[in-house]
N, C-alpha and C positions, 0 to 999 in steps of 0.2 A: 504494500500500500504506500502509494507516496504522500509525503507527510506536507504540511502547509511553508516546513520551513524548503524543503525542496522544491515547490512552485516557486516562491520568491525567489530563491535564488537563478531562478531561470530570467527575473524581469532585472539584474543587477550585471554591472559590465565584465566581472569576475569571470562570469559562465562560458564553455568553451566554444558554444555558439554564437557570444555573442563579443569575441576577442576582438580589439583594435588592432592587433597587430596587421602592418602591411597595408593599410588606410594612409594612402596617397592626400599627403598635405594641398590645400587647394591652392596657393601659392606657384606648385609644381603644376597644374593642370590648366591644358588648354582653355579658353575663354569659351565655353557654349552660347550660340546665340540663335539656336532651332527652338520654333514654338515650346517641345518637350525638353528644354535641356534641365530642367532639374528632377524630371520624371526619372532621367538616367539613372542619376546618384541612386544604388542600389539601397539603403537606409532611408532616404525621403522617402522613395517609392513605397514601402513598407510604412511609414508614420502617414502617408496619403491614403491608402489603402484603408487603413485604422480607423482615418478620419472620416473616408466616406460612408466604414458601415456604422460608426457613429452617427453621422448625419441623416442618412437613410431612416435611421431608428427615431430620429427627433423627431423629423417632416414627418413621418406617416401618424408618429404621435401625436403632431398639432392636428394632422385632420379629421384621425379616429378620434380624442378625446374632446376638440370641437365640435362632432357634427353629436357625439353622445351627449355632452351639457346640453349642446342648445333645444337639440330633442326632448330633455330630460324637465327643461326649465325655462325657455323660451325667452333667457334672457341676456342681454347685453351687457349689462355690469359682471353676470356669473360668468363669462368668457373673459372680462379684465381679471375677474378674482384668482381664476386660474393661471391667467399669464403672470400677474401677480406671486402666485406662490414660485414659480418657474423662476421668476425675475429677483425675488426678495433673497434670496439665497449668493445672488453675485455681490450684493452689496455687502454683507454680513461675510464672507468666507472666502470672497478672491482674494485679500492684502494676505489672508495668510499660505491661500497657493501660489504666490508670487516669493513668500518669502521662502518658501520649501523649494522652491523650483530654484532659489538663489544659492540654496544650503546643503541641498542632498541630490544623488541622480535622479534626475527626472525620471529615469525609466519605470522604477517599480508605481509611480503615483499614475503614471499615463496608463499602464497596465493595471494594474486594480481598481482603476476608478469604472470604465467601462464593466468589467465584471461585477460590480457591486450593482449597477443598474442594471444588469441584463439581471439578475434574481429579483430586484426590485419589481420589474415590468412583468415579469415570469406568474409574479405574485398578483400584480395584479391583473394578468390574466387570467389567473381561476375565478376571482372575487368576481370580473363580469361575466365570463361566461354560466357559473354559477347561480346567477343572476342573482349577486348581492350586494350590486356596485352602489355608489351610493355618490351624490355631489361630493361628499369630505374625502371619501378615496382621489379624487382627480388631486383634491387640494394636498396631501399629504402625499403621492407621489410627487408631485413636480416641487416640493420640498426637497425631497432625498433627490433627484435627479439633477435640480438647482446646483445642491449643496455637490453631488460629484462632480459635475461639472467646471464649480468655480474650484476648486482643489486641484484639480487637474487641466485645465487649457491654459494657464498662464506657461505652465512644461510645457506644453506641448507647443505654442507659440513661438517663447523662448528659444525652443529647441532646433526651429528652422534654420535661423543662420548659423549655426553652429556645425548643422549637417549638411548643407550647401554651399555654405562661404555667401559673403557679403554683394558678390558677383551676380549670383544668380536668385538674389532676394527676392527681386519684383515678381521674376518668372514664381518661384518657388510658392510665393503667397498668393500672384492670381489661381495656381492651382490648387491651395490651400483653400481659398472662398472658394472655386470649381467644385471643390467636394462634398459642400455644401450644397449648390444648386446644381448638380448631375441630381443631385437628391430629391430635388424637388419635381426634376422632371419624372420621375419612374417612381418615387416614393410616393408623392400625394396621390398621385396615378390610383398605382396598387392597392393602399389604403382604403379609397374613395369606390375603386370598381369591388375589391374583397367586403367593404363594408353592403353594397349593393346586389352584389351577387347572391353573398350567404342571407341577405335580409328578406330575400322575396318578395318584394316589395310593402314589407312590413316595417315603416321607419324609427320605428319604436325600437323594432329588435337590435338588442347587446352581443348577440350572438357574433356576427361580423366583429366588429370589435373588438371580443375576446380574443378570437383569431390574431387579428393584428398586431395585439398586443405580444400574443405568441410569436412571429416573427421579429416584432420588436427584440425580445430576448436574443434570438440566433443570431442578431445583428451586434449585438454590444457583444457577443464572446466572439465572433469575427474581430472585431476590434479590438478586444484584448488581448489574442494568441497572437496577430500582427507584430505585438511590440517584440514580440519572444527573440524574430530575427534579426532586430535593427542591431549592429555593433556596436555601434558607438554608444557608450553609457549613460554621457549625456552629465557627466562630474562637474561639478560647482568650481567655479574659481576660486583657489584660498584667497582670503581676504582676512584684515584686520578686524572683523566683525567680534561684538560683544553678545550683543543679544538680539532675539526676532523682532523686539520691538525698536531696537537700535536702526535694525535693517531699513525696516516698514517705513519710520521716520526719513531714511535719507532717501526712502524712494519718493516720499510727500513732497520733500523740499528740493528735489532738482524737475521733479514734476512743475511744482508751484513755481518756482525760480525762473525756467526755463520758456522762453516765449513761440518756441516753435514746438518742441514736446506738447507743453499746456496748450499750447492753441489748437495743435491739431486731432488733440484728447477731447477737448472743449466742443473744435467743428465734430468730432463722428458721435459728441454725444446727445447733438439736435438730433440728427437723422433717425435714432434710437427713441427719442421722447416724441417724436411727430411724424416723421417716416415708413415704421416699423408696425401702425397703428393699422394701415392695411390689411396686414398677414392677424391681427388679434379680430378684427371684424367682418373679415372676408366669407366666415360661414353666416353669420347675420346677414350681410348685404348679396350673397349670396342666394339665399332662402327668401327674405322678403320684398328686394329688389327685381331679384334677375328669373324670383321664381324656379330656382336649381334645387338638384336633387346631391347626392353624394357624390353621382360619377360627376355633375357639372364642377363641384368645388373640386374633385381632384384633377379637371382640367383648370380648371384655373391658375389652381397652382402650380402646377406642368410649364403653364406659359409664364409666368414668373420663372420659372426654373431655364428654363428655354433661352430665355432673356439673358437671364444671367450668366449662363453657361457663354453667348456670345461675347459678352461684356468678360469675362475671365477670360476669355483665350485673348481678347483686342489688347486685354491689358497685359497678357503674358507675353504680346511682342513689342510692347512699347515700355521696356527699361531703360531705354534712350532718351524717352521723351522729354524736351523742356519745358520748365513752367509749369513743373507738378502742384506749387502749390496753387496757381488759378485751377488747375484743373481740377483740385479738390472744390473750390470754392465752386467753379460753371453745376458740376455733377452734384453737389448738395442741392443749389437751387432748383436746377432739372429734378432732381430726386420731388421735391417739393410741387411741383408743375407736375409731377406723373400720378402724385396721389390726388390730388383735385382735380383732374382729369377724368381718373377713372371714377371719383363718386358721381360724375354727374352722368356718367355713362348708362343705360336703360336696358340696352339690348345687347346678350350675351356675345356678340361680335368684334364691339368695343370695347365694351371692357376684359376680352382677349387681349386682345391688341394693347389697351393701354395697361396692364396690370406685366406685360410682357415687354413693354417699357420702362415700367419702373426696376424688375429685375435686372434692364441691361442697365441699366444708370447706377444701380445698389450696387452692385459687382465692382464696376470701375471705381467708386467711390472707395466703398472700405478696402477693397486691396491695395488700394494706391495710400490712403490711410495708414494703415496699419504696417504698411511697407516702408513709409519715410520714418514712422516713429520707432522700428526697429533701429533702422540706420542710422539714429539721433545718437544710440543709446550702446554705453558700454556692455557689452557680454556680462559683466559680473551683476547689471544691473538691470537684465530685461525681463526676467521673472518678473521682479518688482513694479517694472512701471506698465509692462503686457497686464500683471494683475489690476492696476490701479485705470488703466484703459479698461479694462473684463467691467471692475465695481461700476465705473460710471454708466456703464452700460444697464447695471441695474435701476438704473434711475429711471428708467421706460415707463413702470407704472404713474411717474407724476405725471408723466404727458398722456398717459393710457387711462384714466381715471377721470379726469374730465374732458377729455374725447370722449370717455362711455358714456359720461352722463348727458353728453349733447346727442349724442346715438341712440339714447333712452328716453330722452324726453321730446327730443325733435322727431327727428330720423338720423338712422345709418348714414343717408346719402351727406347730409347736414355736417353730421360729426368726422368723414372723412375728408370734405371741402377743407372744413375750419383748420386740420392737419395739417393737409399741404400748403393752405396758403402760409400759415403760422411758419413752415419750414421753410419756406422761399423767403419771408422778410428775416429771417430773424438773421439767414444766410447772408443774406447782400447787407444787413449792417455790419455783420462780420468781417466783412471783404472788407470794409471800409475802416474797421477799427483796428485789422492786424497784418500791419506791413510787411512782418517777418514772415506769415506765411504767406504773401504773395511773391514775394522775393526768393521763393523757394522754386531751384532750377529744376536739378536732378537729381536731388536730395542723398547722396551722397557725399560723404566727410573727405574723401580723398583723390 
């Protein structure tokens, strides 16, 4: 019988499969500049992988646990409460996966975090099938799932440049978001048709569901037997470090200090408070707008995914490109124009089209994002501020809460207008207010 301490030690760099020896310095290696050049690197490929059947397992989460609340309860706020619980957990528990991912190999947290939620979702797959599911089940999953999550993606972040080199960042992180919206194109799909299939047209039935949830699980131990092959350990930089709360503090204050870090932390965390509000009311506006059933929202979100898949590849050949920081700035306000577009949208043709808009604009935005604020940032210190980007990120519900209640007491179409415009102005006073990130070329330090 193999015991728990021989698992671990399969997720830690010691182990014979997953030795550094003979790991070509990237210094010594040719420049890649083909669409897939960081797909190459034999260890990305494997933390990509990881990430996609992570992601797979979200997307079909939002659509199965979406279309059951709203069936369940017919309401707008109870779909913020859920994202809510999802969300309330990055605030509270990323500073401290940032500070782990500073301290210890990332390998074994990226590895058992997905495992802990594949039993989580496992579980709560009998609970619906069963049919004992209940509104507080949704909310006490996407607790536990919150909470693995903020624990481990600041690693997993982190761990990019480290395993690709500095060179092929941009490539490495557009396929990094890719792996999130390959997801959305076959994930909500899946979800949306197995939730319709097994329901027989009975919209009530948990059954579908249960299901999903079942593959949900297959998906997160895909995800965690992944890390088994990466070699490289993924070891912390010795530092002068005293204590965790030592750490946390200096990642606060070069965050805070810092005017292109903090500004660009600051821009991706509009798009999350106003932005993001589509994807939390999209089975609402979905059902009472457009008149759709399950499979319509798992197209929907397909074309989101669609989108974005194109917007990740445009952006995985433009590491070149100058004037990244306008182009964060154009792609925020666009982001903003695509969500008030599509609320005023009526007939499922358009709000195809425009929801598969917003996808390509999200894609370009946070890869390009999240790609200049690694490059800001010392190696000993990107757990820390990757975490501290993750927490703001939690802050979704303030802008998602009185979104709902204008979705609730107006209409849907109402509460995602007032979104996108809110994200468009708030964007262009930005531009105007922060020079350092317009001045921002090609966001590289050397």
């Amino acid at each position: 019988m193999i015991s728990i301490n021989t698992v671990y030690s399969l997720f830690i760099q010691d182990n014979p499969l997953n030795s550094t020896t003979n790991l070509e310095p990237f210094e010594n290696t040719p420049h890649d500049k083909s669409l897939f050049a960081s797909l190459k690197v034999g260890d990305y490929l494997y933390l990509w992988v990881g990430m996609l059947g992570s992601a797979f397992a979200m997307n079909m989460q939002l659509v199965a646990q979406g279309w059951l609340v709203y069936e369940m309860t017919s309401s707008s706020l109870n779909l913020t409460y859920v994202t809510l619980a999802f969300m309330l957990p990055q605030v509270l528990f990323s500073p401290i996966g940032g500070v782990l991912a500073d301290r210890i190999n990332k390998k074994p947290i990226i590895g058992w975090a997905p495992l802990a939620n594949g039993f989580a979702t496992m579980a709560m797959a009998y609970v619906v099938i069963s049919d004992q599911v209940t509104f507080e089940h949704f909310i006490w999953v996407g607790l536990f799932n919150g909470t693995a999550m903020a624990l481990s993606l600041p690693a997993r972040t982190a761990w990019i440049p480290e395993i690709v080199g500095e060179r092929l960042m941009f490539n490495a992180m557009a396929f990094n978001t890719a792996s999130w919206n390959l997801s959305r194109i076959l994930g909500p799909a899946l979800a949306g048709f197995m939730i319709a299939i097994f329901a027989d047209g009975d919209t009530t039935s948990a059954y579908g569901v249960g299901l999903v949830y079942v593959v949900l699980s297959l998906l997160y131990l895909v995800s965690a037997v992944t890390v088994l092959f990466i070699r490289r350990g993924g070891k912390p930089i010795v530092s002068d470090r005293k204590t965790p709360m030592n750490d946390l503090m200096e990642g606060v204050q070069y965050v805070v200090t810092s005017p292109i870090v903090g500004g660009l932390i600051l821009l991706s965390i509009f798009p999350f408070l106003f932005g993001l509000s589509i994807n939390t009311f999209l089975p609402a506006f979905n059902r009472d707008v457009l008149m759709g059933g399950a499979d319509d929202l798992g197209l929907l979100m397909t074309s989101m995914g669609f989108g974005a898949i194109a917007g990740s590849l445009v952006l995985a050949k433009l590491g070149s490109l100058k004037n990244k920081g306008n182009w964060v700035l154009i792609t925020n306000a666009l982001w903003g124009i695509g969500v008030a577009a599509f609320a005023i949208t009526e007939v499922f043709f358009w709000s195809f089209l425009a929801i598969g808009f917003v996808g390509f604009i999200s894609a370009i935005n946070m890869s390009m994002n999240r790609s200049l604020v690694q490059l800001q940032v010392d190696q000993s210190m990107r757990g820390r501020v990757m975490s501290l980007d993750m927490m703001s990120h939690g802050l979704m519900p303030l802008g998602v809460v009185p979104i709902g209640y204008i979705a609730e007491t107006v209409s849907v179409e109402a509460g995602l207008a007032t979104s996108g415009a809110i994200l468009f102005l708030i964007t262009v006073i930005s531009g105007f207010l922060m020079p350092k990130i317009r001045a921002i070329d090609t966001g590289y330090k050397f």
